[in-house]
Biotite code that builds the C-alpha atoms (Angstrom):
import biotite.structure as struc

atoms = struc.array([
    struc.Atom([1.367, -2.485, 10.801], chain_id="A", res_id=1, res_name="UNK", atom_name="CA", element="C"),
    struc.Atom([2.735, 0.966, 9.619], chain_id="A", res_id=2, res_name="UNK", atom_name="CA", element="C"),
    struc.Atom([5.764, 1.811, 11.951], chain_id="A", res_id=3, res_name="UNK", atom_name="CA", element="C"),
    struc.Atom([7.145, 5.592, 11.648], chain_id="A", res_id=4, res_name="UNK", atom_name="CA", element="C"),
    struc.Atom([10.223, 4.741, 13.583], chain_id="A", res_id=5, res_name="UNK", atom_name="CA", element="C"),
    struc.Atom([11.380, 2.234, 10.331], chain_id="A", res_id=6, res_name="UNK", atom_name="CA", element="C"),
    struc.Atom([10.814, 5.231, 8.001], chain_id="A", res_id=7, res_name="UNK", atom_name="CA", element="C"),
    struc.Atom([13.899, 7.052, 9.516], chain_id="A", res_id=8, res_name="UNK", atom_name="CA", element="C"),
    struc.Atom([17.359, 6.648, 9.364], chain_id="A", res_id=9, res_name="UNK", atom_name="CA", element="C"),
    struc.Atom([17.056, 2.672, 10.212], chain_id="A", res_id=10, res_name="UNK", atom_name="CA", element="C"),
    struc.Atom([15.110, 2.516, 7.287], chain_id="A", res_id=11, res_name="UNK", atom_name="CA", element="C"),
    struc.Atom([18.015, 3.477, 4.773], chain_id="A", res_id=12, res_name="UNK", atom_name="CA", element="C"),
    struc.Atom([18.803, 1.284, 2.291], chain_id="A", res_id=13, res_name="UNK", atom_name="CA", element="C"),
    struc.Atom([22.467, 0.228, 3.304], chain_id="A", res_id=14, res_name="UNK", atom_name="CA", element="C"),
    struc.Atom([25.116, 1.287, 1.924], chain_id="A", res_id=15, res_name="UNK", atom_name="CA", element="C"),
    struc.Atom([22.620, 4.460, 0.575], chain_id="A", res_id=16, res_name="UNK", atom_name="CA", element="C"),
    struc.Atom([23.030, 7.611, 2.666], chain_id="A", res_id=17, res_name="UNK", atom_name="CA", element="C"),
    struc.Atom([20.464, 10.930, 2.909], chain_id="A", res_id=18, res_name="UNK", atom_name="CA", element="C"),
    struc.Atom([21.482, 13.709, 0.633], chain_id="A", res_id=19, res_name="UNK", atom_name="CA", element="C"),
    struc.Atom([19.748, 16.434, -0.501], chain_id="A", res_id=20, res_name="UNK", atom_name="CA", element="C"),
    struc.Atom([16.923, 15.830, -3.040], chain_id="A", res_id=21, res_name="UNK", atom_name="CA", element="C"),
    struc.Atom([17.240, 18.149, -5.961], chain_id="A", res_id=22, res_name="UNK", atom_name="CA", element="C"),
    struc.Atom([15.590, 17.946, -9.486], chain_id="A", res_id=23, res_name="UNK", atom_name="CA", element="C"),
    struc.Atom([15.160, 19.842, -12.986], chain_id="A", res_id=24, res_name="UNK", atom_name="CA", element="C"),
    struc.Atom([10.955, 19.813, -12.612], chain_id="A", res_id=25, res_name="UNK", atom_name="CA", element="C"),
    struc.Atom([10.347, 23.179, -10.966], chain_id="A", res_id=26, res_name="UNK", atom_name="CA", element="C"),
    struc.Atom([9.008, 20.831, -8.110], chain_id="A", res_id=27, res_name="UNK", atom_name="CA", element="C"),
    struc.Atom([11.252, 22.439, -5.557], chain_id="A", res_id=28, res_name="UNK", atom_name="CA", element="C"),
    struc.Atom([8.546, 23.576, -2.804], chain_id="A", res_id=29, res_name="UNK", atom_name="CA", element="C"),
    struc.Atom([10.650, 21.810, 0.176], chain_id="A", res_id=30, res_name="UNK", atom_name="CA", element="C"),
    struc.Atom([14.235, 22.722, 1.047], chain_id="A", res_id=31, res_name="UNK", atom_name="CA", element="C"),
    struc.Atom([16.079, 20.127, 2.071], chain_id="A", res_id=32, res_name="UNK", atom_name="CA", element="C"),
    struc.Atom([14.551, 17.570, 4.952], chain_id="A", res_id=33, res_name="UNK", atom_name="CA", element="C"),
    struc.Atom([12.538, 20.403, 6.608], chain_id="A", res_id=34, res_name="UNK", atom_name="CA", element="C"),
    struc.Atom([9.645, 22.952, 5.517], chain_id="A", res_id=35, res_name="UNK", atom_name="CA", element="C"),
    struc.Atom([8.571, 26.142, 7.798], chain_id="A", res_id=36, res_name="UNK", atom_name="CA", element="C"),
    struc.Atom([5.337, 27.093, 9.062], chain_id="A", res_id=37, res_name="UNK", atom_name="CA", element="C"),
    struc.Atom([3.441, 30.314, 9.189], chain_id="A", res_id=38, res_name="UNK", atom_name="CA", element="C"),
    struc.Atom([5.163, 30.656, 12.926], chain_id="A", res_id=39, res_name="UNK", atom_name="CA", element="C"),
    struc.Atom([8.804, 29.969, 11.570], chain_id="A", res_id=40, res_name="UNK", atom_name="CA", element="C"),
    struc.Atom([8.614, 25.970, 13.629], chain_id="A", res_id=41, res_name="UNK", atom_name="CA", element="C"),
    struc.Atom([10.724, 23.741, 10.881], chain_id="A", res_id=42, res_name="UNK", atom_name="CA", element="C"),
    struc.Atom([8.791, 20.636, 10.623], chain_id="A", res_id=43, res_name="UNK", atom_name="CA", element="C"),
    struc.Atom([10.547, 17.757, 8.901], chain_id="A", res_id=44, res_name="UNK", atom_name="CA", element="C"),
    struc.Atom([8.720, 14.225, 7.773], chain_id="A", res_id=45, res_name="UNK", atom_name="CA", element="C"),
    struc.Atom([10.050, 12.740, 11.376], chain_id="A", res_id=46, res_name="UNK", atom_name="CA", element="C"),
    struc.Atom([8.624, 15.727, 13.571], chain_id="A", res_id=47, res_name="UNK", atom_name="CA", element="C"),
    struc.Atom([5.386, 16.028, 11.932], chain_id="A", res_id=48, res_name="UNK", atom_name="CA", element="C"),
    struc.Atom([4.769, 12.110, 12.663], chain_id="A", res_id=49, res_name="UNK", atom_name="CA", element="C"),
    struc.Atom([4.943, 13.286, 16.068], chain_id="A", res_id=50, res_name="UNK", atom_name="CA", element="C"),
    struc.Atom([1.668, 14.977, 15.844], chain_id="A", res_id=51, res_name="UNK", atom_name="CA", element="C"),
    struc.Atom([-1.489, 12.725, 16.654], chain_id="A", res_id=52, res_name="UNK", atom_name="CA", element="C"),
    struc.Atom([-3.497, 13.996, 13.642], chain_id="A", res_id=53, res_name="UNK", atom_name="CA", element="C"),
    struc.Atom([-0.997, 13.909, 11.197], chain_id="A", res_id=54, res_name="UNK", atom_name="CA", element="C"),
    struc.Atom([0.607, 9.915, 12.145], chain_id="A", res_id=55, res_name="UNK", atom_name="CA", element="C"),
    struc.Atom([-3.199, 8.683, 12.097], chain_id="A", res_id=56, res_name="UNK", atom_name="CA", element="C"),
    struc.Atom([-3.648, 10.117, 8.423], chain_id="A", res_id=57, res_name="UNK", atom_name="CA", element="C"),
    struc.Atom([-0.432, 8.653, 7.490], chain_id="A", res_id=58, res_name="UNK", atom_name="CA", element="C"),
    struc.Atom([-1.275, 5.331, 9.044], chain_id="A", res_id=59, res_name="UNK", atom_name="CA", element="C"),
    struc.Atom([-4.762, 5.308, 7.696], chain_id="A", res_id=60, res_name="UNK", atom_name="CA", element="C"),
    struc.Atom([-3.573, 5.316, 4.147], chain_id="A", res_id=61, res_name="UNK", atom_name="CA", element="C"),
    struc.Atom([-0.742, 3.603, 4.702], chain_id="A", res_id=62, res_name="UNK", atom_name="CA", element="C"),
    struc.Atom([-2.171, 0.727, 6.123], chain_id="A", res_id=63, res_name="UNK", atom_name="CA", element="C"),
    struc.Atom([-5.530, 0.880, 3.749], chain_id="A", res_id=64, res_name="UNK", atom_name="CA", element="C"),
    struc.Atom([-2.903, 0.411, 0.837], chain_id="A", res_id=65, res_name="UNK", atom_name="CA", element="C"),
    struc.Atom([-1.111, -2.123, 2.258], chain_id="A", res_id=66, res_name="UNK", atom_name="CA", element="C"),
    struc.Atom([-4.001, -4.482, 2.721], chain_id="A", res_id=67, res_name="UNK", atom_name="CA", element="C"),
    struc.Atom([-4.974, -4.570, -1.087], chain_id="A", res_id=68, res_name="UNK", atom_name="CA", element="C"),
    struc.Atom([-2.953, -7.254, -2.803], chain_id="A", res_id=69, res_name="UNK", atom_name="CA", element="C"),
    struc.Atom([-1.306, -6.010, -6.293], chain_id="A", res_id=70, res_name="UNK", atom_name="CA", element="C"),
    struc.Atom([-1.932, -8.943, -8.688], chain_id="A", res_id=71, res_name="UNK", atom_name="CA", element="C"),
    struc.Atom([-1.183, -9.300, -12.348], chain_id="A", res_id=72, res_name="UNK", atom_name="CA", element="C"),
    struc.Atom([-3.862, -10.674, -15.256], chain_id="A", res_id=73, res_name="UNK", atom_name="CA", element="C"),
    struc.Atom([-3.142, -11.649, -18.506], chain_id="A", res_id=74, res_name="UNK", atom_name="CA", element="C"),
    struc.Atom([-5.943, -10.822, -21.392], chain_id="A", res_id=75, res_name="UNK", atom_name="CA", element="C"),
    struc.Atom([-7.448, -14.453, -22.879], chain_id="A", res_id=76, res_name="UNK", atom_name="CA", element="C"),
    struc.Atom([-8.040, -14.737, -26.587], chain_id="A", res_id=77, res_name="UNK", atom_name="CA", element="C"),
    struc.Atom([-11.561, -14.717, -25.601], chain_id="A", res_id=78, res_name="UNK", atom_name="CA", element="C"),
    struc.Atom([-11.243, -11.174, -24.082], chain_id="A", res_id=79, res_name="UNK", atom_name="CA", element="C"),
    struc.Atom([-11.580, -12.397, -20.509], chain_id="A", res_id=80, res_name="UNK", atom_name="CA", element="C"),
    struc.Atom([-8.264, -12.193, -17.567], chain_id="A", res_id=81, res_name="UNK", atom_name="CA", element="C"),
    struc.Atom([-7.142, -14.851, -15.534], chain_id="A", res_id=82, res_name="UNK", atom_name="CA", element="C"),
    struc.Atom([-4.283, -14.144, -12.926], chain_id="A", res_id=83, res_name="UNK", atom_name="CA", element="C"),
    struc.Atom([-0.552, -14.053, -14.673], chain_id="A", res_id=84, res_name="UNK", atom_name="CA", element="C"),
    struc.Atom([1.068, -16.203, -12.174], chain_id="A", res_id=85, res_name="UNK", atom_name="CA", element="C"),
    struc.Atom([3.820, -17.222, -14.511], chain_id="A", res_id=86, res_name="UNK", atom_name="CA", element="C"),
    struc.Atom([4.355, -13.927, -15.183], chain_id="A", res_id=87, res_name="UNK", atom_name="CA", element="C"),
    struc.Atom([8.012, -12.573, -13.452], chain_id="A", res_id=88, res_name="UNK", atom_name="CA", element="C"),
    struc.Atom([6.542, -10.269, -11.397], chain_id="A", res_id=89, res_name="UNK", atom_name="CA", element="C"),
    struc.Atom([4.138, -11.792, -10.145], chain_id="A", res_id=90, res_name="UNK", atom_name="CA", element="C"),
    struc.Atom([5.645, -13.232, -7.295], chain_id="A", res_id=91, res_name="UNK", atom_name="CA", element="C"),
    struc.Atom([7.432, -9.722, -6.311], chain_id="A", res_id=92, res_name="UNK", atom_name="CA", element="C"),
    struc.Atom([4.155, -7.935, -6.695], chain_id="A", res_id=93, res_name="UNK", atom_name="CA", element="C"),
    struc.Atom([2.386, -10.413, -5.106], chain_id="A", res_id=94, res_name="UNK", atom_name="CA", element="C"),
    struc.Atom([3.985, -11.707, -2.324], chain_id="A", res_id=95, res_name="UNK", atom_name="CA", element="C"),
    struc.Atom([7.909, -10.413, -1.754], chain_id="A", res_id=96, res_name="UNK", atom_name="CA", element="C"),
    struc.Atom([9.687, -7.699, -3.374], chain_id="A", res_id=97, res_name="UNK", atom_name="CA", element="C"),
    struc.Atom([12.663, -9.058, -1.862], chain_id="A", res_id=98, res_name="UNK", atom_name="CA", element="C"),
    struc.Atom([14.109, -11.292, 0.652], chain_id="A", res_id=99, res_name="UNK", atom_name="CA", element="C"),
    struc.Atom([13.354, -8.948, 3.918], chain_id="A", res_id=100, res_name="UNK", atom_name="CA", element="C"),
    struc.Atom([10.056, -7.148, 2.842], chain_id="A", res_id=101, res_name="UNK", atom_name="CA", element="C"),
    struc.Atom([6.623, -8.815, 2.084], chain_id="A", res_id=102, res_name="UNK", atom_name="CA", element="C"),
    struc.Atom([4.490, -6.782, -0.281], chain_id="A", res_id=103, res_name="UNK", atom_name="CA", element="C"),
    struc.Atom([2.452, -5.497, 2.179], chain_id="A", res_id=104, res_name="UNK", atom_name="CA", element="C"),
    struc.Atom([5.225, -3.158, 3.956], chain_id="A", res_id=105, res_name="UNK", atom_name="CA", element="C"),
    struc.Atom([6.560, -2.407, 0.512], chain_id="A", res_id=106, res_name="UNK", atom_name="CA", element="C"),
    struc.Atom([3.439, -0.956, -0.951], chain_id="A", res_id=107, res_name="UNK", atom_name="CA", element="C"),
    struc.Atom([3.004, 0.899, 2.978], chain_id="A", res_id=108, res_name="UNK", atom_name="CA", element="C"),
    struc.Atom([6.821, 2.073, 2.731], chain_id="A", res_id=109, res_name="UNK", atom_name="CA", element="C"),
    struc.Atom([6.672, 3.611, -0.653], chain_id="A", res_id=110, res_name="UNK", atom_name="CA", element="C"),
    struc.Atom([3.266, 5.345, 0.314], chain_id="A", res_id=111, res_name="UNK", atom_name="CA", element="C"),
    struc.Atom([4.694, 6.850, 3.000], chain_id="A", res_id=112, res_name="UNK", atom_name="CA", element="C"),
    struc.Atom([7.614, 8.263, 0.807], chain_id="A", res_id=113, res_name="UNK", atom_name="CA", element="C"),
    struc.Atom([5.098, 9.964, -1.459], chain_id="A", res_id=114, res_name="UNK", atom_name="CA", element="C"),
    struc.Atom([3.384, 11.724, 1.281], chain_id="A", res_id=115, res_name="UNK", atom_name="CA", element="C"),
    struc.Atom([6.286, 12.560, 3.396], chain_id="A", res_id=116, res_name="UNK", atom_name="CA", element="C"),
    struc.Atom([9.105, 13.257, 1.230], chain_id="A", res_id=117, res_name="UNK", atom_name="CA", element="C"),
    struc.Atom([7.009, 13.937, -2.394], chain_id="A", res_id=118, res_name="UNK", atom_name="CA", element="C"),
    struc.Atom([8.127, 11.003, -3.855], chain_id="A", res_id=119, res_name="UNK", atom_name="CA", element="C"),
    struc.Atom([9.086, 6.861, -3.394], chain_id="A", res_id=120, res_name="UNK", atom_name="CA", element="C"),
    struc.Atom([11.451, 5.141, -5.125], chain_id="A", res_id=121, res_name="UNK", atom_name="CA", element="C"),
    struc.Atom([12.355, 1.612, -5.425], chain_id="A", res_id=122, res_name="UNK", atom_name="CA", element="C"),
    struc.Atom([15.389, -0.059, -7.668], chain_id="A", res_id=123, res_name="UNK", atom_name="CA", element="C"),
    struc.Atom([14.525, -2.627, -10.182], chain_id="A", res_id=124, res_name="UNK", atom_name="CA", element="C"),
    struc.Atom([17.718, -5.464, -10.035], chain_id="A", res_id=125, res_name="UNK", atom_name="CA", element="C"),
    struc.Atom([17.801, -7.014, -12.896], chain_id="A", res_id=126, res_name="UNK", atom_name="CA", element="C"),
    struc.Atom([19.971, -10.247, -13.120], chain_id="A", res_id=127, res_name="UNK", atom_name="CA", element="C"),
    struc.Atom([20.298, -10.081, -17.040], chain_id="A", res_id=128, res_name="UNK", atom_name="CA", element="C"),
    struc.Atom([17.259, -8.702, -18.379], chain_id="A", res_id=129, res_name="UNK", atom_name="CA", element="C"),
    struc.Atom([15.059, -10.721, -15.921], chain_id="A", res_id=130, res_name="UNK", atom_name="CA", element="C"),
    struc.Atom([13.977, -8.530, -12.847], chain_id="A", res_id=131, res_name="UNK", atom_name="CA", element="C"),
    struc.Atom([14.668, -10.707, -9.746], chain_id="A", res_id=132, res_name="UNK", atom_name="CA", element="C"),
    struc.Atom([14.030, -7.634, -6.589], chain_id="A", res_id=133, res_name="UNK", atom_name="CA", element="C"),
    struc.Atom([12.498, -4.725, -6.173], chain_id="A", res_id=134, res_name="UNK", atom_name="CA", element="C"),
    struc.Atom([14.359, -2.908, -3.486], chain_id="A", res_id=135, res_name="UNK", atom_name="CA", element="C"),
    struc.Atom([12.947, 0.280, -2.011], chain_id="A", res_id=136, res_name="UNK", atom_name="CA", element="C"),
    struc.Atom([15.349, 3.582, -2.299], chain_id="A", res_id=137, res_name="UNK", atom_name="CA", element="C"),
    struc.Atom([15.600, 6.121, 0.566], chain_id="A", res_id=138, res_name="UNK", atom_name="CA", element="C"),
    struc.Atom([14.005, 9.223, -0.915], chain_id="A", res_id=139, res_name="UNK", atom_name="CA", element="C"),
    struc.Atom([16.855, 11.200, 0.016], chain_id="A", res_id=140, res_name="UNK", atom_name="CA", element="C"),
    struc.Atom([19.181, 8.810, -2.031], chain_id="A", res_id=141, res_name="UNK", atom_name="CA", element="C"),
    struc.Atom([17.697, 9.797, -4.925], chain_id="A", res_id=142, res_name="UNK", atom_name="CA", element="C"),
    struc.Atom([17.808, 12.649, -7.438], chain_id="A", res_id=143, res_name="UNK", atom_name="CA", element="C"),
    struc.Atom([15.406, 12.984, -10.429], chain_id="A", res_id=144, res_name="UNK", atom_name="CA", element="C"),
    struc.Atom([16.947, 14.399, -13.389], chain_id="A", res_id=145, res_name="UNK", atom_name="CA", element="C"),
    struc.Atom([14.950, 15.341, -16.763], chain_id="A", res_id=146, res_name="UNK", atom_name="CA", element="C"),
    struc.Atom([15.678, 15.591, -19.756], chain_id="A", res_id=147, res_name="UNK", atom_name="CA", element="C"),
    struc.Atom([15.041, 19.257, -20.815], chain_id="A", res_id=148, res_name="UNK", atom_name="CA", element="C"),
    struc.Atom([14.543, 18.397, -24.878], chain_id="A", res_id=149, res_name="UNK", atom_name="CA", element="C"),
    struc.Atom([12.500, 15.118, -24.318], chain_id="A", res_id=150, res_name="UNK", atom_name="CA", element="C"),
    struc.Atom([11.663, 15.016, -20.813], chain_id="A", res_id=151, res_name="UNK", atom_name="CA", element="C"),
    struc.Atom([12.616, 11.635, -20.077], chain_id="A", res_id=152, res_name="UNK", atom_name="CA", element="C"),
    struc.Atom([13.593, 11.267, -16.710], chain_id="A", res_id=153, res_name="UNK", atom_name="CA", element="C"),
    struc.Atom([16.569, 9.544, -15.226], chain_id="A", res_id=154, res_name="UNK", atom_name="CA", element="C"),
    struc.Atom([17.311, 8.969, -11.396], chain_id="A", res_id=155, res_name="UNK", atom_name="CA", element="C"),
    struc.Atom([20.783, 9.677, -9.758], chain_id="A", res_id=156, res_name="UNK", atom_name="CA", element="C"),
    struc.Atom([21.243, 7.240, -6.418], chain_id="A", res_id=157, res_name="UNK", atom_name="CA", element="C"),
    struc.Atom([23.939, 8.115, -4.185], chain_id="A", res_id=158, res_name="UNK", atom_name="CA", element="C"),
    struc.Atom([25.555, 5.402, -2.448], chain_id="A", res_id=159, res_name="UNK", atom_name="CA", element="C"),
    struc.Atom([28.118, 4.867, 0.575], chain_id="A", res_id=160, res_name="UNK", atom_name="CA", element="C"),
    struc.Atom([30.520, 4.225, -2.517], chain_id="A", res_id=161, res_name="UNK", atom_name="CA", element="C"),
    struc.Atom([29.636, 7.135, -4.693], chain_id="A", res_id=162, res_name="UNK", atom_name="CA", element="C"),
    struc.Atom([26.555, 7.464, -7.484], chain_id="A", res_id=163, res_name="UNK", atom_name="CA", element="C"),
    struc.Atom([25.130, 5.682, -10.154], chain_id="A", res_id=164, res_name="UNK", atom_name="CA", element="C"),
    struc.Atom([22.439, 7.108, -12.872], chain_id="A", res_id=165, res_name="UNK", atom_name="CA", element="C"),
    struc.Atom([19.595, 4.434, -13.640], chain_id="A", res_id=166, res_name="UNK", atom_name="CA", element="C"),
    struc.Atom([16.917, 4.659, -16.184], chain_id="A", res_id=167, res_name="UNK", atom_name="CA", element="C"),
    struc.Atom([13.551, 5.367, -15.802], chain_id="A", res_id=168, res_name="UNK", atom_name="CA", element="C"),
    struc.Atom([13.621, 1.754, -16.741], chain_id="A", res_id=169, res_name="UNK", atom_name="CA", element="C"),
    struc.Atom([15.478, 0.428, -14.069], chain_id="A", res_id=170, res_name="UNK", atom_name="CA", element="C"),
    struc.Atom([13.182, 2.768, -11.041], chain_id="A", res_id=171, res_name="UNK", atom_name="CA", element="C"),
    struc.Atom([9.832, 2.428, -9.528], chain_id="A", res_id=172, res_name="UNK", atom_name="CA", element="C"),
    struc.Atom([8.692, 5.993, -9.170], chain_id="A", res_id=173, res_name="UNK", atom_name="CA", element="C"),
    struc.Atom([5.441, 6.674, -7.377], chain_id="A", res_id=174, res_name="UNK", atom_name="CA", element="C"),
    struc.Atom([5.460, 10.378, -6.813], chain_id="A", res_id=175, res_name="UNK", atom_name="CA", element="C"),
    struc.Atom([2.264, 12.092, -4.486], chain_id="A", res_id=176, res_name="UNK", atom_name="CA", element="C"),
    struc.Atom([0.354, 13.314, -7.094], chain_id="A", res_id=177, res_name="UNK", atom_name="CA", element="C"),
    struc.Atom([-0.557, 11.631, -10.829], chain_id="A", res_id=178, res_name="UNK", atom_name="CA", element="C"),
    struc.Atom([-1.867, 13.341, -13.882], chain_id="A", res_id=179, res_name="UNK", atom_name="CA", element="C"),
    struc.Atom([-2.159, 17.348, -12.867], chain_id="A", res_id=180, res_name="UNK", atom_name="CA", element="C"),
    struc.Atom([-0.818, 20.432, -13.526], chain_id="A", res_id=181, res_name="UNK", atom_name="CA", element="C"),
    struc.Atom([-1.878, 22.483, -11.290], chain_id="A", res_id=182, res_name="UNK", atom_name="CA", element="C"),
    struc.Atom([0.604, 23.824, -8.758], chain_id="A", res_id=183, res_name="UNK", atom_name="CA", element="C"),
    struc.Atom([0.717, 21.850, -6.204], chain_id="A", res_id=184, res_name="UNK", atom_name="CA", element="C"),
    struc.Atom([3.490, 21.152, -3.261], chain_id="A", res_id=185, res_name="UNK", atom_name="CA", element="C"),
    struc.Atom([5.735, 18.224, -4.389], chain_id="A", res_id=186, res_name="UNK", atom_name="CA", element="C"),
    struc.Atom([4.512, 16.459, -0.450], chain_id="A", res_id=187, res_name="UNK", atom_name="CA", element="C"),
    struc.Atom([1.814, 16.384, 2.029], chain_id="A", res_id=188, res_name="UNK", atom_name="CA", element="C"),
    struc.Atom([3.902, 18.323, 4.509], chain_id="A", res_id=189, res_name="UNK", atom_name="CA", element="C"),
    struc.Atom([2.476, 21.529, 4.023], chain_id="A", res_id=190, res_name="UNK", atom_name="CA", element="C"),
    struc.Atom([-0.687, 20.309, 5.062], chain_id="A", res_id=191, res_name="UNK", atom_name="CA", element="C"),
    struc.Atom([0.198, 18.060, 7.477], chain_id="A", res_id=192, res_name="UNK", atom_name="CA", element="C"),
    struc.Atom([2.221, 21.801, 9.159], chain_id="A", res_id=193, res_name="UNK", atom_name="CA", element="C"),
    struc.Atom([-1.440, 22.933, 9.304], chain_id="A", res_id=194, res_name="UNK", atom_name="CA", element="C"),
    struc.Atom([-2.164, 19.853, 11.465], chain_id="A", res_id=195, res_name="UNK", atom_name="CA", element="C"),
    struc.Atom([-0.044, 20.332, 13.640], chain_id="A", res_id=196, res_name="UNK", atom_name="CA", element="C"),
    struc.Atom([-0.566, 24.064, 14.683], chain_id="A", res_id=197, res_name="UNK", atom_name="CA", element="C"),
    struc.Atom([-4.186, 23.341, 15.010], chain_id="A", res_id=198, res_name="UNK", atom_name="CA", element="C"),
    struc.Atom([-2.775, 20.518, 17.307], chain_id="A", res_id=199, res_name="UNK", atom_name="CA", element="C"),
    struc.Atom([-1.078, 22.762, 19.225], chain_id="A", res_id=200, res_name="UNK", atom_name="CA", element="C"),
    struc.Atom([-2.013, 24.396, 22.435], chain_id="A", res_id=201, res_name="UNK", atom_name="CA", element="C"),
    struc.Atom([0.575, 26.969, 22.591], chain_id="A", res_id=202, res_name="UNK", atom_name="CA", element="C"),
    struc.Atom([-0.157, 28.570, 18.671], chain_id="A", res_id=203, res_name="UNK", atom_name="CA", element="C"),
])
């Protein structure tokens, strides 16, 4: 089940810290952890769980997502699919990402990134070229740069030791919104602010 409290601090990666999210998109619409609403009350991802409307929205789709399995086919010389089992990933997809996280709370953890915080990341950790984890980032351990000539992005993760620039190849990047250009906030938040004034008495 979706749990809001293991989406805060507890919920960091160790030895990854929080720092401020910054990137070269234009996709700047939050500063820092908190946004403001139309009666100057800074509502950060944390807070605007608090509000009854907004943590059964997140839990809805949260949970929905976390029920439906991610499996892998492979395409038959016939043209039909049968299930890729021998495939790699497979068995992270499928049924762990890692040692402490089924794929249920992964898929739930990372969905709750992209509404919350725009954006969820998880590390690919290779052991050679073979990818043996998948090991969910704290969004706030994470900074998206792109590459202004051929906009191929890159992600800089800051650790309790320092930082580290992976490749796109090496990230899992499921940001809020897919395939649009219209201008739209880079998280949920600002509607989720609306939520909560509606949801309160004393506004």
């Amino acid at each position: 089940m979706f749990d809001p409290g293991r989406s805060g601090p507890h919920m960091q990666l160790w030895p990854f810290r929080a720092e401020r999210k910054s990137t070269t998109t234009g996709r700047e619409a939050l500063v820092d952890y908190a946004v403001r609403t139309s009666s100057d009350i800074a509502v950060s991802p944390e807070r605007a769980l608090r509000c009854p409307a907004v943590f059964a929205g997140v839990r809805v789709r949260c949970e929905v997502l976390g029920t439906l399995p991610i499996v892998l086919y492979k395409r038959r010389n016939d043209d039909g699919k049968e299930r890729a089992a021998d495939h790699p990933l497979y068995r992270l997809l499928h049924d762990r990402p890692n040692g402490w996280t089924s794929a249920a709370q992964f898929v739930m953890e990372l969905e709750h990134d992209a509404i919350m915080h725009g954006a969820g990341y998880a590390l690919a950790n290779r052991n050679g070229e073979r990818i043996v984890e998948l090991i969910r980032l704290h969004p706030h351990a994470v900074t998206e740069e792109i590459d202004r000539a051929t906009l191929e992005p890159a992600y800089r993760v800051t650790a309790a030791g320092g930082q580290r620039t992976y490749s796109w190849r090496d990230i899992l990047h499921v940001p809020t919104i897919v395939g649009t250009s219209m201008p739209l906030p880079s998280t949920a938040l600002p509607s989720a602010n609306a939520a909560k004034r509606l949801a309160s008495p004393s506004q």
